[in-house]
C-alpha positions as CSV (number, residue, x, y, z in Angstrom):
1,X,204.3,-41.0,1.9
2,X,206.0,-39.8,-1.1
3,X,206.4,-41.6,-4.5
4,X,203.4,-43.3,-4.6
5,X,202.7,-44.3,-8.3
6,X,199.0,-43.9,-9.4
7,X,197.9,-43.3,-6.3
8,X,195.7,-40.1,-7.8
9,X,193.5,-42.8,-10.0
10,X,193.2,-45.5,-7.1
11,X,189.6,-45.9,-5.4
12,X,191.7,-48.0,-1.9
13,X,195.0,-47.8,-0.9
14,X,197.3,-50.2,0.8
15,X,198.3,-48.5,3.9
16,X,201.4,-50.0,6.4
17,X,200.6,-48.8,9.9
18,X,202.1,-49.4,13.1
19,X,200.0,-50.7,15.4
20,X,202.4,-52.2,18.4
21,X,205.1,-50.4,19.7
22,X,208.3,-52.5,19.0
23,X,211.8,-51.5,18.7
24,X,212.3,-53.8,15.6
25,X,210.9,-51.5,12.8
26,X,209.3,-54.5,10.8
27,X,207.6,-55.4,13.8
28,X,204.0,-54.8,15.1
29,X,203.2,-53.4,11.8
30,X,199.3,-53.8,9.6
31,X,198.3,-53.2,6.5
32,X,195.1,-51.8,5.9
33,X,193.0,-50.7,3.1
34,X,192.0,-47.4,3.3
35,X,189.7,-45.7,0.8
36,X,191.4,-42.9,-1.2
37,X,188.4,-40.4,-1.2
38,X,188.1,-41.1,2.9
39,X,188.0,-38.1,5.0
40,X,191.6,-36.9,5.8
41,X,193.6,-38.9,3.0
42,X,195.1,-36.3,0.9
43,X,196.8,-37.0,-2.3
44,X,198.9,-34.9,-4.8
45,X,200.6,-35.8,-7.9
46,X,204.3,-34.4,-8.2
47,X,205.4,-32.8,-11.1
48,X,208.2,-34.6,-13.1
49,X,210.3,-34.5,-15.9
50,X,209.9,-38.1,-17.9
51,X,208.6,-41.7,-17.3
52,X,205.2,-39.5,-18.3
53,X,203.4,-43.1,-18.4
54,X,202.4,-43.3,-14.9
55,X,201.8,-40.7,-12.3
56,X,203.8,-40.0,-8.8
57,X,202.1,-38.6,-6.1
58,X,202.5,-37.5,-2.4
59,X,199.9,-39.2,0.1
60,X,199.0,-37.5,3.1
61,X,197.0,-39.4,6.2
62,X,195.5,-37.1,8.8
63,X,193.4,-38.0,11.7
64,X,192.3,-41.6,9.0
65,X,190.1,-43.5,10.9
66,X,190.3,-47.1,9.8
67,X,188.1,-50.2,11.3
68,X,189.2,-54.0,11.6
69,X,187.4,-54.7,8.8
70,X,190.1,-53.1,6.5
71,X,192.9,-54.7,7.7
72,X,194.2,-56.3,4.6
73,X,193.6,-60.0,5.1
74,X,190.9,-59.9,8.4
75,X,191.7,-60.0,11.6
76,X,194.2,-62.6,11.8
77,X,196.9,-60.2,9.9
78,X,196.9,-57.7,12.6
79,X,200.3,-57.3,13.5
80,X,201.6,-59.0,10.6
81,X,202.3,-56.5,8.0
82,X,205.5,-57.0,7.4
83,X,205.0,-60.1,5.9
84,X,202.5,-59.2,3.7
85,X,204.4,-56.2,2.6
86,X,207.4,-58.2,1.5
87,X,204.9,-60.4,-0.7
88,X,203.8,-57.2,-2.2
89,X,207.4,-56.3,-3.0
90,X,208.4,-59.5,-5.1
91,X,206.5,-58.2,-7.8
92,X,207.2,-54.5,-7.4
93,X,211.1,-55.4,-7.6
94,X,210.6,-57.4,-10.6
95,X,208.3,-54.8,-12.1
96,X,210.9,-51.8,-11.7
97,X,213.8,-54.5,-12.9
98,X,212.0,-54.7,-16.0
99,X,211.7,-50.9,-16.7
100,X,215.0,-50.4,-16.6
101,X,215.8,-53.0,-19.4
């Protein structure tokens, strides 16, 4: 994933996973929460010119290993992802509005 602000000072990240096949996109997807210091999560911050407040990094999974424990939400979100993600975005679209005012 690229783009991922302050992802190089977070201890967990949120982490959309497919975990159905579906030929809808926004189906069969979970979020989980994935420690950033786990084995196999790599993260780099990106060099940039400006916006100097906050950093933008590239996160890299390989071979993660994640429980059902840290789907986001227990259990009963499995699947549901999509709908949590869009919750998640309400703010983030509000937030980036109000930086460019």
């Amino acid at each position: 994933k690229l783009w991922v602000r302050l992802a190089d000072r977070a201890d967990y990240l949120i982490t959309l996973a497919h975990t159905e096949d579906s030929e809808d996109v926004t189906q069969g997807l979970t979020c989980f929460v994935v420690a950033a210091k786990q084995k196999g999560v790599s993260i780099q911050a990106h060099d940039k010119v400006g916006f100097d407040s906050t950093n933008l990094c590239r996160v890299t999974f390989e071979d993660v290993t994640v429980a059902r424990s840290d789907i986001l939400g227990g259990v009963d979100m499995l699947g549901r992802g999509w709908e949590q993600y869009e919750r998640m975005m309400d703010s983030e679209h509000l937030e980036v509005a109000a930086v460019c005012v």
